[in-house]
C-alpha positions in Angstrom: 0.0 0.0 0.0 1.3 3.1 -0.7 1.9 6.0 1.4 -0.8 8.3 -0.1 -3.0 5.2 0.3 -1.8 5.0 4.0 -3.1 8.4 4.5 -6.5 8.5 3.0 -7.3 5.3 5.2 -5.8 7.1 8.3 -7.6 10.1 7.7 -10.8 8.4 6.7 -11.4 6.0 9.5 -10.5 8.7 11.8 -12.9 11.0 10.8 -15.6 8.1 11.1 -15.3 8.4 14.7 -16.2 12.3 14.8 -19.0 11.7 12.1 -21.6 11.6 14.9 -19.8 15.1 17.1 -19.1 17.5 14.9 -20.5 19.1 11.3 -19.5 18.0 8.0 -17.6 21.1 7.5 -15.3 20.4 10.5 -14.9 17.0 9.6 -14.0 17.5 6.1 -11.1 20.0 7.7 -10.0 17.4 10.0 -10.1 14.9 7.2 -7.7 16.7 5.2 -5.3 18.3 7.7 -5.3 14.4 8.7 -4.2 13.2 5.8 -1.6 16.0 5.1 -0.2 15.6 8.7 0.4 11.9 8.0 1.5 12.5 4.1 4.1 15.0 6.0 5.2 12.4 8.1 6.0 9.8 5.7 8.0 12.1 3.7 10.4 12.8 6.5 10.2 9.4 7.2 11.3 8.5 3.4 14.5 11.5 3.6 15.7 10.5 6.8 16.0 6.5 5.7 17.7 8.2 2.6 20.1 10.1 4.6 21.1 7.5 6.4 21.4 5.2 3.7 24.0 7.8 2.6 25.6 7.7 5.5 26.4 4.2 6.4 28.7 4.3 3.7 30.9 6.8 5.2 33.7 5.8 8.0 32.6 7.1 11.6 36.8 7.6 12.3 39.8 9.3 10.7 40.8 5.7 11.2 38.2 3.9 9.3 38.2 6.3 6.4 42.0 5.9 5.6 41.6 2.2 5.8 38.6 2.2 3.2 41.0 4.8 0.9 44.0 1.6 1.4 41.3 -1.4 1.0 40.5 0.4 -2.1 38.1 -0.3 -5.6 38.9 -4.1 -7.1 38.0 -5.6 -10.2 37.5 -8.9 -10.2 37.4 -9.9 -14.2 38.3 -12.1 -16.9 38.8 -10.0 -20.1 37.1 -12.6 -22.5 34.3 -11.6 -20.5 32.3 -8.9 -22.5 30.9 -7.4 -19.4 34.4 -7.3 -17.4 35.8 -5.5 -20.8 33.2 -2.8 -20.5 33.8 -2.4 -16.4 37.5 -2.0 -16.9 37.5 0.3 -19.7 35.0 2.6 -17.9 37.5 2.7 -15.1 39.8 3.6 -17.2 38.0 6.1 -19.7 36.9 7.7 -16.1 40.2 7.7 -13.9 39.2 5.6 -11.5 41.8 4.0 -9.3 41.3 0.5 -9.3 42.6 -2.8 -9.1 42.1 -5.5 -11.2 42.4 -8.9 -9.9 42.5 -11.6 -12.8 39.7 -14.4 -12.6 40.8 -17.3 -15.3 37.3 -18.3 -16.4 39.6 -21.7 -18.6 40.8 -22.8 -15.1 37.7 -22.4 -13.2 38.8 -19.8 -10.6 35.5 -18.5 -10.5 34.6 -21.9 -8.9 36.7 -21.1 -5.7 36.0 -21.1 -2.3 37.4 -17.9 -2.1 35.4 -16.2 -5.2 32.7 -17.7 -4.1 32.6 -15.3 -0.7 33.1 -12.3 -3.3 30.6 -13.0 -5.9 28.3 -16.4 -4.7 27.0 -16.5 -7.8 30.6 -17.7 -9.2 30.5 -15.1 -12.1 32.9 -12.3 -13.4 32.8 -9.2 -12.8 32.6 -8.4 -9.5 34.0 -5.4 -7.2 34.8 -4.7 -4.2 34.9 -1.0 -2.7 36.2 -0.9 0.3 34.1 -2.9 2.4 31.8 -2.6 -0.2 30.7 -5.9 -2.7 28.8 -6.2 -5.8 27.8 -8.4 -9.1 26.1 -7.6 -11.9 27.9 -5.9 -14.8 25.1 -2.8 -14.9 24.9 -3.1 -11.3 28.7 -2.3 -11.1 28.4 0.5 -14.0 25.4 2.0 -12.1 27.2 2.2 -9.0 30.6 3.4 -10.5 29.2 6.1 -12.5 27.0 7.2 -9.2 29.8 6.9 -6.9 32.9 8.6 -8.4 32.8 12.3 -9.1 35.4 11.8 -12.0 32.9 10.1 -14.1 30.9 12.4 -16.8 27.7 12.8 -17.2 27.1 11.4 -20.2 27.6 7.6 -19.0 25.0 7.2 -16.8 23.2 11.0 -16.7 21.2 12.3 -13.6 18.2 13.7 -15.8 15.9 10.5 -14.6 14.3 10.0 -18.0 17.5 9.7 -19.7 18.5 7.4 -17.1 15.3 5.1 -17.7 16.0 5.0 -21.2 19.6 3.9 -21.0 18.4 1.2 -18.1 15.8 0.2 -20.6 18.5 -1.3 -23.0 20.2 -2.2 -20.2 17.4 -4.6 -19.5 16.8 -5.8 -22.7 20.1 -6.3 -23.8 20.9 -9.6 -21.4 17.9 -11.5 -22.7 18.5 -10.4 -26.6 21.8 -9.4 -27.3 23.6 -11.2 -25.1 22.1 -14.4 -24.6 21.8 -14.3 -28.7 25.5 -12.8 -29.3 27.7 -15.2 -26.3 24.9 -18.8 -27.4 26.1 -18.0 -30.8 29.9 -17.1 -30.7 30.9 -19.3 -27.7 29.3 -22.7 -29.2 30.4 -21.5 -32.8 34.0 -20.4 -32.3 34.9 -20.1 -28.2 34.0 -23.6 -27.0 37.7 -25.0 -27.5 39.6 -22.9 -25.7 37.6 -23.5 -22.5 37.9 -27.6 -23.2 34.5 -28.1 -24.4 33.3 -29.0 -27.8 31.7 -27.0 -30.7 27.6 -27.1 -30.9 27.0 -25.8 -34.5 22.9 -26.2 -33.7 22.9 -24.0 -30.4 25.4 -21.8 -32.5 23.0 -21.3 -34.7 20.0 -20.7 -32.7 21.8 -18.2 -30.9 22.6 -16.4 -33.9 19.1 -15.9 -35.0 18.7 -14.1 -31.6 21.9 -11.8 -32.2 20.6 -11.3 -35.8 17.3 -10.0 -34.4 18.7 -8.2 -31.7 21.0 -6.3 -34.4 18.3 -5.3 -36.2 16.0 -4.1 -33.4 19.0 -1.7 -32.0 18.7 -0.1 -35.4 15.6 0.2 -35.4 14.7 1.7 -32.0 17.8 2.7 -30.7 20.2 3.8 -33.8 17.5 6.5 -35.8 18.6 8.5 -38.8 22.6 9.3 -38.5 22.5 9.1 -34.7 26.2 8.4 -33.4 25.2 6.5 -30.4 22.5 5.2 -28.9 19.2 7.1 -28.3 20.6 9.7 -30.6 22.9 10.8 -27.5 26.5 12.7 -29.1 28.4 10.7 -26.5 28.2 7.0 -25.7 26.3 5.8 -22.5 27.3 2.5 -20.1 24.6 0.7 -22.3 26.6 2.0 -25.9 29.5 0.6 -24.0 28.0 -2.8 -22.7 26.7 -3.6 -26.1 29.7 -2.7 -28.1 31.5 -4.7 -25.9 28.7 -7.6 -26.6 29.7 -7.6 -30.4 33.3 -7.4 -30.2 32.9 -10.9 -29.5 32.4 -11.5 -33.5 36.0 -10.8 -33.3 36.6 -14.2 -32.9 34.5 -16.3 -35.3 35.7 -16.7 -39.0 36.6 -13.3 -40.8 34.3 -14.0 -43.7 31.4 -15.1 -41.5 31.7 -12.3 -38.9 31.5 -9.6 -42.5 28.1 -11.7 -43.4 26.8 -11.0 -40.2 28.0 -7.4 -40.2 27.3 -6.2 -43.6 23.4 -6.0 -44.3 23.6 -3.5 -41.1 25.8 -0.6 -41.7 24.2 1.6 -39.0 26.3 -1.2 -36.2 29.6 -1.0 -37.7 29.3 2.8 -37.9 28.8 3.1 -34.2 30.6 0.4 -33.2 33.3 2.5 -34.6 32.4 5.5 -32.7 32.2 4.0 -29.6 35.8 2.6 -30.4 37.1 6.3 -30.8 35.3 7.5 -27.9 37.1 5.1 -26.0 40.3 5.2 -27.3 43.4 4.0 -26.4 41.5 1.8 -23.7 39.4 0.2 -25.3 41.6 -1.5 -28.0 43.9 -2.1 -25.4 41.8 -4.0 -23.2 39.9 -5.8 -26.0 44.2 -7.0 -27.0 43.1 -10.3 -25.4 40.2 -11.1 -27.9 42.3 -11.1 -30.7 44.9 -12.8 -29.1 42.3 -15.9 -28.9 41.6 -15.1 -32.4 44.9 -16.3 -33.5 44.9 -19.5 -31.2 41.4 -20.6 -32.8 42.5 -19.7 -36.2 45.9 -21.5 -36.1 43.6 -24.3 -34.3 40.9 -24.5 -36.9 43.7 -24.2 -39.8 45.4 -27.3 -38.1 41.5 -29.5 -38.1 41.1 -28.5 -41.6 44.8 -29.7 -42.8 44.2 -33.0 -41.2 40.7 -33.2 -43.0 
């Protein structure tokens, strides 16, 4: 029940017991200044659980506050991870001090005992700040663009609506893009290097999802000559996330990744402009993806020799 709710019922059932004392005129005063009294109350109620919200996070010592400043931000990632990608290179784009502690996804680390008390969920990324832990790539991005002054207002801006728009990708994007994007390029091309085998039929089903998904962000999100998503003239943490998404292609066959790419102009034009934006980071951290481009190629040039 909401608060306004709260109030009318208050207000209502309390006048009820003056109905038979006093004239309607005094009781439709009453009934009012009632309900504005409580509607007051719960306001102050709602800052003050705000303010102390805020609060909490900051040390009660001198003490405290220099050991949250030596604890420090941490990264835990594994750059083949699209979302870790797009979590360091915002730290970077938005000089934020920050370690990054490596999480081998081939070797299972995130399968620890001692991962597992960072993120239980036994998934990269995950951060710690200070005392501080979180999971959940736009989780993280959320929180990093809300907590560090450094950060511009164009990745995550305080005008709400914008806000809701960009979260509104953000939503869609781990059920379209993403499923459809990592189904399709992990079981088509990725699968190896982790120990596993290829599986060309949920490759494929996962690239009818990405192929979709492609068009869609064209459609809704990439209008007339629009450099970035929602027409903004600087990219977002969603322009950033997705990108990221797609530079996955960078590892499937050359000729099949053009196919893919080709019939939709609009992607490879912002995918270039989110590039620039983020330059030198992002082609710095994204060095490990074509690394493993060269290890599948030189493995799938060996297969095909044998054949």
């Amino acid at each position: 029940m909401s608060y306004s709710c709260v109030a009318i019922y208050l207000s209502q059932n309390h006048s009820k017991s003056l109905n038979k004392r006093i004239s309607p005129y005094k009781q439709t005063f009453i009934r009012l200044a009632t309900h504005y009294v409580i509607e007051l109350f719960f306001l102050f109620r709602l800052k003050f659980i705000e303010a102390i919200s805020f609060f909490r996070f900051l040390p009660f010592s001198g003490e405290e506050r220099e050991l949250e400043l030596e604890m420090g931000l941490k990264v835990y990632a594994d750059r083949t991870s699209q979302p870790s990608r797009a979590i360091i290179i915002f730290c970077k784009m938005n000089q934020i001090d920050f370690e990054e502690v490596k999480i081998d996804l081939s070797k299972g680390q995130h399968r620890t005992p001692e991962f597992e008390k960072i993120n239980p969920m036994k998934k990269v990324p995950a951060i710690v700040d200070g005392r501080f832990k979180l999971f959940e790539s736009h989780a993280i991005l959320r929180y990093l663009a809300c907590s560090f002054p450094s950060v511009s207002d164009h990745w995550y801006p305080n005008d709400l609506t914008s806000r809701a728009k960009i979260d509104s990708i953000l939503d869609w994007h781990h059920a379209n893009l993403r499923q459809g994007a990592g189904t399709y390029v992990f079981h088509g091309a990725m699968a190896p290097a982790f120990g596993l085998p290829l599986n060309a039929q949920v490759a494929e089903q996962g690239k009818k999802l990405m192929l979709s998904s492609l068009s869609k962000i064209e459609l809704f999100w990439l209008r007339g000559d629009s450099r970035f998503l929602l027409g903004n003239s600087q990219p977002s943490i969603a322009d950033l996330c997705l990108v990221c998404e797609l530079m996955e292609l960078e590892v499937v066959d050359s000729e099949e990744r053009e196919r893919i790419l080709e019939p939709h102009q609009k992607i490879r034009d912002w995918m270039e402009n989110v590039k620039r934006a983020t330059h030198p980071h992002f082609l710095e951290v994204h060095g490990i993806l074509y690394e493993l481009k060269a290890r599948l190629e030189s493995r799938r040039n060996k297969v095909s020799t044998n054949l």
